[in-house]
C-alpha positions in Angstrom: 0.0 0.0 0.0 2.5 2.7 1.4 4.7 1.6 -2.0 1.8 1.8 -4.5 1.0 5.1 -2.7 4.5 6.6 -3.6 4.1 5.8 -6.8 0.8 7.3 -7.3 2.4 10.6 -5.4 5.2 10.3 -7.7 3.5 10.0 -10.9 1.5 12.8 -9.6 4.5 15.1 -9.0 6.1 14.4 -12.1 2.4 15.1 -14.0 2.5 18.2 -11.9 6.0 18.9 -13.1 5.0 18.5 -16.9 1.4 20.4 -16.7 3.7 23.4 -15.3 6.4 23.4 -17.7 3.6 23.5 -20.5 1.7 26.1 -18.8 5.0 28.2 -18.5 5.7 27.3 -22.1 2.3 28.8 -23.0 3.1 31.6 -21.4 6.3 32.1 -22.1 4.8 32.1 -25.9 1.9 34.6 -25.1 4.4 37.4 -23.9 6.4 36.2 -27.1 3.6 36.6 -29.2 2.3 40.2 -27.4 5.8 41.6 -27.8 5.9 40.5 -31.8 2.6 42.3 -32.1 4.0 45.5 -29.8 7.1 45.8 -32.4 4.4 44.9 -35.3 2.7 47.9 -34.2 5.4 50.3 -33.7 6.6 49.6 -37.1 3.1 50.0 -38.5 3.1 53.3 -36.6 6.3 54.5 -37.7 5.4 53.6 -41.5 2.0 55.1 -41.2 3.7 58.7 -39.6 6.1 58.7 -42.6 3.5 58.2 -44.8 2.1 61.5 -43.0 4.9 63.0 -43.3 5.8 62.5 -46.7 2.4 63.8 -47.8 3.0 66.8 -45.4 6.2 67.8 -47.4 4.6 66.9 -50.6 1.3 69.1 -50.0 3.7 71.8 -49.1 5.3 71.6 -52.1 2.5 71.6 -54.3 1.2 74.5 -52.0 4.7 76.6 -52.8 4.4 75.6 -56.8 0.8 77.1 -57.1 1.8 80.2 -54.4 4.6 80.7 -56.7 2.6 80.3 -60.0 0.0 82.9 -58.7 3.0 85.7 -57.6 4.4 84.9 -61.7 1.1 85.3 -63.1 0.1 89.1 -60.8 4.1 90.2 -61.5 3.7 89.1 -65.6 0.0 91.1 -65.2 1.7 94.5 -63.7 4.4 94.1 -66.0 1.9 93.8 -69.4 -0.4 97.2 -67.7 2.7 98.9 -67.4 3.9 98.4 -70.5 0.5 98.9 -72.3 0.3 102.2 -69.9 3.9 103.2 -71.7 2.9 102.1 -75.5 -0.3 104.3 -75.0 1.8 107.4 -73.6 4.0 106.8 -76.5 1.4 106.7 -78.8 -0.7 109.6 -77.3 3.1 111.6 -77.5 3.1 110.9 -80.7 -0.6 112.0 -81.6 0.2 115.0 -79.8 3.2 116.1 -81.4 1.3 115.6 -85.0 -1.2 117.8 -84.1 1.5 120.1 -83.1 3.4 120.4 -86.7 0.2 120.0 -88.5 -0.7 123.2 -86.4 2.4 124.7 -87.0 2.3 124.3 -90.6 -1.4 125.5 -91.2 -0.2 128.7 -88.9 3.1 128.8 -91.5 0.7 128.6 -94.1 
């Protein structure tokens, strides 16, 4: 009895032994598994903020291109009403200064 009561205590222990190393085992492969998906995450994360960023930059970009467009387009505008406004002095110069001689030559005449 008291050596088929050992055994049974000793298979006991040693099925203890066995359910605790599995149950370590298991845990020991949830906190692997948890930390995988922690640096999966972070990477995601960091991937997903340059992502952001890059399209920051890039809007920016396109932002300065069109700013830059419009300031081309107002300086090339002031630049064709001045020169119009100096063709039309020139011309009304001109006018003036025929009228002038024509003037002068019917007085002459």
């Amino acid at each position: 009895s008291n050596a088929t009561a050992g055994a049974v205590s000793n298979a006991a222990v040693s099925n203890a032994a066995v359910s605790n190393a599995a149950v370590s085992k298991v845990a020991a492969g949830a906190v692997s598994t948890e930390a995988a998906a922690a640096v999966s995450n972070a990477t995601a994360g960091a991937v997903s903020n340059a992502a952001v960023s890059n399209a920051a930059v890039s809007n920016a970009a396109v932002s300065k291109v069109a700013a830059g467009a419009v300031l081309t387009e107002a300086a090339a505008a002031v630049s064709n009403a001045t020169a119009g406004a100096v063709s039309n002095a020139a011309v009304s110069k001109a006018a003036a200064g025929a009228v002038l001689i024509e003037a002068a030559a019917a007085v002459s005449n």
